[in-house]
C-alpha positions in Angstrom: -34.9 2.3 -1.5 -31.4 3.2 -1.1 -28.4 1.2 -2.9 -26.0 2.1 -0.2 -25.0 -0.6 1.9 -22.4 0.9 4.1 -21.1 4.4 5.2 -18.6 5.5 7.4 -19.1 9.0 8.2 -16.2 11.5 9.3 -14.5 8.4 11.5 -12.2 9.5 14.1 -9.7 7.4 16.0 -6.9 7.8 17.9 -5.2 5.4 20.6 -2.9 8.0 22.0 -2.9 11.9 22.6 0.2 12.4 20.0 -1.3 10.9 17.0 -4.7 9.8 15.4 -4.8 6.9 13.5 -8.4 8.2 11.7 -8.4 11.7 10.3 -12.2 11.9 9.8 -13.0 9.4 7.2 -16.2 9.3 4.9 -16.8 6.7 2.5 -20.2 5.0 1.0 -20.0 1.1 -0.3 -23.2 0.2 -2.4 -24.6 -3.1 -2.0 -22.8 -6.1 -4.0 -19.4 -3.5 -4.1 -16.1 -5.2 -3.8 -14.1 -2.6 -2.9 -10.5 -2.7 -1.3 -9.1 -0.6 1.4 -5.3 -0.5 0.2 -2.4 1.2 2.0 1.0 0.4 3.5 1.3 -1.0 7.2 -0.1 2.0 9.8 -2.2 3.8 7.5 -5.5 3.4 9.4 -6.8 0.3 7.0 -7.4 -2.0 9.7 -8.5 0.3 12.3 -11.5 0.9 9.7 -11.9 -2.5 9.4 -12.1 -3.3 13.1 -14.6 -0.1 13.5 -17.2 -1.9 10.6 -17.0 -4.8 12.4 -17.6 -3.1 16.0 -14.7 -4.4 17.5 -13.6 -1.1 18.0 -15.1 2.3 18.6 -14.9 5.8 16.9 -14.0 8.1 19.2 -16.3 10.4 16.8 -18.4 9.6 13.5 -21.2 6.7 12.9 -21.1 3.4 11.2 -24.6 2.9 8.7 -25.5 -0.3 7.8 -28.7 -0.1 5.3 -29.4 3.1 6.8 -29.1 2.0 10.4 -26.8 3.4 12.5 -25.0 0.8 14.5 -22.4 2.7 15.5 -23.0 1.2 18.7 -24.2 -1.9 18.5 -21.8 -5.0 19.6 -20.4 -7.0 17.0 -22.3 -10.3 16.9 -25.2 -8.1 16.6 -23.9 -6.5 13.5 -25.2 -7.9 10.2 -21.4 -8.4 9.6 -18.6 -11.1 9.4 -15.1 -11.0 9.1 -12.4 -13.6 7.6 -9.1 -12.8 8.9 -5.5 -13.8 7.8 -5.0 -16.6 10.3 -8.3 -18.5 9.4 -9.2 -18.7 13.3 -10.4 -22.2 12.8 -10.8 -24.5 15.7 -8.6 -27.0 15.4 -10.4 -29.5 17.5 -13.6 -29.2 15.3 -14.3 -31.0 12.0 -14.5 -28.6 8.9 -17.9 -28.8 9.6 -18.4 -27.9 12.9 -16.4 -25.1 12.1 -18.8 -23.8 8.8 -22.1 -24.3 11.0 -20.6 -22.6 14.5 -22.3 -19.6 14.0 -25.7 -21.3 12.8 -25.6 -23.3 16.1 -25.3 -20.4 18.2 -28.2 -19.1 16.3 -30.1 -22.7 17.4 -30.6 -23.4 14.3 -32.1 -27.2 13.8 -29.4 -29.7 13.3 -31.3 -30.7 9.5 -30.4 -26.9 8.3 -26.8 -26.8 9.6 -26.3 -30.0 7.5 -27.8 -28.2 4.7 -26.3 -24.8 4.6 -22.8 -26.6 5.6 -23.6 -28.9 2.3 -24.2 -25.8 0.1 -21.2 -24.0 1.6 -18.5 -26.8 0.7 -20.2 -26.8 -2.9 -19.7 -23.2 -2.5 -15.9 -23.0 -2.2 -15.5 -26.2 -3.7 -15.1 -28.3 -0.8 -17.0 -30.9 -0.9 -16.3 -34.1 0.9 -14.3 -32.5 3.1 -16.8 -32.5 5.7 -14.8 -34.9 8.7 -11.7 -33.0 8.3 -10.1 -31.3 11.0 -8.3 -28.0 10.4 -4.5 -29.8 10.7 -5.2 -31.9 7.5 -5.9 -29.0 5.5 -3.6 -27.2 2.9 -3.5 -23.3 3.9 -5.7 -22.7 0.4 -7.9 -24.9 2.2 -7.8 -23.5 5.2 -8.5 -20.5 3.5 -12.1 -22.0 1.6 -13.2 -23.4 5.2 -12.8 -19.5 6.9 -14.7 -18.1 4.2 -17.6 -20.5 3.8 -18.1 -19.8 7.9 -18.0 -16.1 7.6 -20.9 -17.1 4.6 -22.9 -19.4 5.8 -24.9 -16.5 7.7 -25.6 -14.7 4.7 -24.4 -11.2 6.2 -24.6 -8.0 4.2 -21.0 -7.1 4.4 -18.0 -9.5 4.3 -15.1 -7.9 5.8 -11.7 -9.5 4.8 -8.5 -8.8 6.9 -5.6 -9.7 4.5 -6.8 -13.2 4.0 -4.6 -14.4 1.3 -1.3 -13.0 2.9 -0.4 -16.2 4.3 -0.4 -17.8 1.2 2.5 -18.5 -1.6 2.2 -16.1 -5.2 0.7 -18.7 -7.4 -2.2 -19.7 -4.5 -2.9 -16.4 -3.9 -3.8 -15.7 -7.2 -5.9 -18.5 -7.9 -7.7 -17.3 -4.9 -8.5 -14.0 -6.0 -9.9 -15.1 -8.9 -12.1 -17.4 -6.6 -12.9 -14.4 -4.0 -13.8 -12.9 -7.3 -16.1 -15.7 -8.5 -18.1 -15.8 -5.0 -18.4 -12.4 -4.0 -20.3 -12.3 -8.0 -22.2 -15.1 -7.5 -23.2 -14.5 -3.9 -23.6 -10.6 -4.3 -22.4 -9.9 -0.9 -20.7 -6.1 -0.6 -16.9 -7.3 0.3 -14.5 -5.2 2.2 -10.7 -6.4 1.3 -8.0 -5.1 3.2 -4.7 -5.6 1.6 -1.1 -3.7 1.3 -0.4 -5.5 -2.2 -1.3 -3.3 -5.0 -2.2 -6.4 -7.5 -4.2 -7.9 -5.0 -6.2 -4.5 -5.5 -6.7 -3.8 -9.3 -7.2 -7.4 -10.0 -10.6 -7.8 -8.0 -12.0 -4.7 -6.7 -14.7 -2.3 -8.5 -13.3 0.2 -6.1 -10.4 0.9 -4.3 -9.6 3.2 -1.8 -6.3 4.1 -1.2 -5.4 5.1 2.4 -2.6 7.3 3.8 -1.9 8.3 7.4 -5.3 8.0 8.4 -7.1 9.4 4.9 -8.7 8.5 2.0 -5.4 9.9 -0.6 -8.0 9.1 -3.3 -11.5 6.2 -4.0 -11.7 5.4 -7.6 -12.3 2.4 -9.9 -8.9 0.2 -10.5 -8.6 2.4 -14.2 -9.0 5.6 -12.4 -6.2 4.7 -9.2 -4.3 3.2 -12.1 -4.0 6.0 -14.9 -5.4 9.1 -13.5 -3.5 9.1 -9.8 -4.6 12.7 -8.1 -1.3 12.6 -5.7 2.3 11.3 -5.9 1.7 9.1 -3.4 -1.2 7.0 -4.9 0.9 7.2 -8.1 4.3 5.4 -6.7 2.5 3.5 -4.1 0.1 1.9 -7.1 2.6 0.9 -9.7 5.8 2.6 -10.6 5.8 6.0 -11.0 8.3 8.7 -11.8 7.8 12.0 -10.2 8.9 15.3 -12.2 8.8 18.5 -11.1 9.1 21.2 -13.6 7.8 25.0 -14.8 5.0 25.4 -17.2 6.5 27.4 -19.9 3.7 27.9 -22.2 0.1 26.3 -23.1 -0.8 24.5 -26.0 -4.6 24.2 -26.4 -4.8 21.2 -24.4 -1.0 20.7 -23.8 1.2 22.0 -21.4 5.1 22.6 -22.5 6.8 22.1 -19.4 10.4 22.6 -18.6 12.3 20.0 -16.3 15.8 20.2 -15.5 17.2 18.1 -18.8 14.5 19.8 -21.1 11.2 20.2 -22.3 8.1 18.0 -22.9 4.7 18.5 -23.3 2.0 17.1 -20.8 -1.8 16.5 -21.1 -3.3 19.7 -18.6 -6.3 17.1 -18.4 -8.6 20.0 -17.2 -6.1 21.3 -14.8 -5.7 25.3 -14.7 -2.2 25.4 -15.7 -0.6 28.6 -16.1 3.0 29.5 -17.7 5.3 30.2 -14.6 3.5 27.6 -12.3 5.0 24.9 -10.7 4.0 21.4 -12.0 4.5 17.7 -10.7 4.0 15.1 -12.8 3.2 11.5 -12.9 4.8 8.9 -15.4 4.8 5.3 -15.3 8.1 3.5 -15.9 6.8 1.5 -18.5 5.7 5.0 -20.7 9.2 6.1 -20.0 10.1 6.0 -24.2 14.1 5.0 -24.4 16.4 6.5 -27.2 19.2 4.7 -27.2 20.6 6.7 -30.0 21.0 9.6 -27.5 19.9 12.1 -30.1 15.9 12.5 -29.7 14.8 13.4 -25.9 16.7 14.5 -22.5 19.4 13.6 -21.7 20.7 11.2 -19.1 22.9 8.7 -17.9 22.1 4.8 -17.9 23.1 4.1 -14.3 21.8 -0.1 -13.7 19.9 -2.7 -15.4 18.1 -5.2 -14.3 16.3 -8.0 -15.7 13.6 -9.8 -13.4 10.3 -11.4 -14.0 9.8 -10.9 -17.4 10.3 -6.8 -17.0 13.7 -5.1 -17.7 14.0 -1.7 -15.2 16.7 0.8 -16.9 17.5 3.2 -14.0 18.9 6.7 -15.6 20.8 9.7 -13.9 19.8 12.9 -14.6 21.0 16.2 -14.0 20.9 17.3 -9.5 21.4 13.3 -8.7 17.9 12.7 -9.4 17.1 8.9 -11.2 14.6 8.1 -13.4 13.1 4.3 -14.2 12.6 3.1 -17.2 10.8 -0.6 -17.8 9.4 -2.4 -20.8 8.6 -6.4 -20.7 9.9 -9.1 -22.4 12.5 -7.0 -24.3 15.8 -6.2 -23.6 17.3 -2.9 -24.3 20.6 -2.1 -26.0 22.1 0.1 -23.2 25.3 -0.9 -20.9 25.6 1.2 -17.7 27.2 4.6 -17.9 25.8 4.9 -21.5 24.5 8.3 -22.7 20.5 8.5 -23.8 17.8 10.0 -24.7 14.2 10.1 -22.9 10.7 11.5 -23.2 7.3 10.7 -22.9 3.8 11.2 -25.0 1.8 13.8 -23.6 -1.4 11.7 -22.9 1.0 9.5 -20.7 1.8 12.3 -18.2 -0.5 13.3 -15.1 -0.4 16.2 -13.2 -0.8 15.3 -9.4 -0.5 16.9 -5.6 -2.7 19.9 -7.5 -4.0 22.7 -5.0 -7.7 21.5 -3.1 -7.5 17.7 -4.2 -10.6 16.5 -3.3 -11.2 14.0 -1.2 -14.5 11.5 -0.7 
């Protein structure tokens, strides 16, 4: 008995001759996985999304559900539903009529659409809200009254099309934690789709991080997070700071690498580094370690400060016209713009990326 739920092997799409939107995708989903397809706008994540759910066709590759190909197969045949951004609800129906739509197509008696409609609106802590039409809800609402429909059939995998981007900051994150809570309790594999990088670390097991029509990298939230393989997964999840410098010797485990202010050592991390190479290097803004002293570190040139939702961002000048960010929270740092300082990093909190034959799931 297999624990794969879902796989998508080497998908290939393209809606014109110039470009394809899938470059051969491959990707297995266990059963109960959350996992999050996360990229910017264009990147394929949708297309993907629209191919699981059969509303669209690979021009080459297979969809397997449980083993089953249904590659083929038209949607409502798929053991698949979707909830998407605009809550297609409709309007002229009570809340629900809407939940228990799909369980009348099925002909299901009229006593178990009461039920399963009953244990839904428990479900998504709705209940009572059984008369209401669509216009008297609150989009959060809304929101509840999509999901429990895309539910109520009990399908294998829940496909969810951006459906909190509709909603303000502090409602979206209270439903995340609730998508959270259900997707547990139920233990339904969910597929999230979602540009927004929080969205992603905060409720997937999984996330796979798209690119022009690739899988840049699949890892837990930890492993997208701290161990980026590319530069693009590491500025488009979190800030990063990319630096390109030499190798100039190795240190047991530590590489001593030479940038265009100075030296550092960097973590190899099992990488092959050799003195002479080429190395880029990942560094969050918040390990960015600030001298304002000016006398331990490289040197550069405090350029703007800001101070925004609880995080201060130092950007720094260095040597060429490249800029550097610095970030910490809560604190504020004594540096004024066009002050002189000193920077550096520990080791651990530097990670090589874009290394030769990444691989890719």
């Amino acid at each position: 008995m297999t624990d794969i739920c879902l796989e998508l092997k080497n998908i290939q799409k393209s809606f014109t001759r110039e470009e394809d939107v899938l470059k051969g995708i491959s990707l297995s989903i266990s059963k109960g996985e959350f996992i999050t397809l996360l990229g910017a706008s264009g990147c394929g994540k949708t297309t993907t999304l629209r191919i699981i759910a059969g509303l669209e066709m690979p021009d080459e590759g297979q969809v397997f559900l449980e083993g089953r190909d249904v590659t083929a197969l038209e949607p409502e045949v798929r053991d698949v539903n979707t909830v998407f951004q605009n809550y297609a609800l409709f309007p002229h129906m009570t809340v629900a009529d809407n939940i228990g739509y799909g369980l009348k197509l099925k002909h299901v008696q009229r006593s178990e659409i009461k039920k399963k409609v009953s244990e839904m609106l428990e479900l998504v802590q709705l209940p009572g809200y059984e008369k209401r039409k669509p216009a008297e809800l609150s989009g959060g609402q809304k929101q509840r009254v999509a999901i429990a429909r895309a539910l109520v059939n009990n399908p294998k995998v829940l496909l969810l099309d951006e459906p909190l981007g509709a909603l303000d900051l502090q409602l979206r994150r209270a439903m995340q934690a609730e998508l959270k809570r259900l997707q547990k309790k139920l233990g339904i594999t969910f597929i999230y789709i979602t540009h927004d990088q929080e969205e992603a670390i905060n409720m997937s097991d999984r996330i796979a991080v798209m690119n022009q029509g690739r899988f840049e990298q699949i890892g837990t939230p930890d492993e997208i997070y701290n161990h980026p393989r590319t530069s693009y997964v590491a500025t488009f999840v979190g800030n990063a700071n990319i630096l390109e410098g030499t190798v100039e010797a190795i240190e047991g485990t530590k590489a001593l690498v030479r940038f265009c202010c100075g030296t550092a050592l960097a973590e190899t991390r099992g990488e092959n580094l050799m003195p002479g190479e080429k190395v880029t290097l990942a560094v969050r803004s918040e390990n960015i370690i600030l001298d304002e002293t000016g006398s331990v570190g490289m040197q550069a040139v405090v350029r703007e400060k800001s101070f925004a939702a609880g995080q201060l961002r130092v950007t720094l000048g260095l040597p060429g016209g490249k800029e550097l960010i610095a970030s910490r929270y809560g604190i504020d740092a004594n540096v004024n713009v066009g002050q002189r300082v000193c920077w550096n990093f520990k080791a651990e909190d530097a990670v090589p990326v874009d290394r030769p034959e990444v691989p890719h799931e």
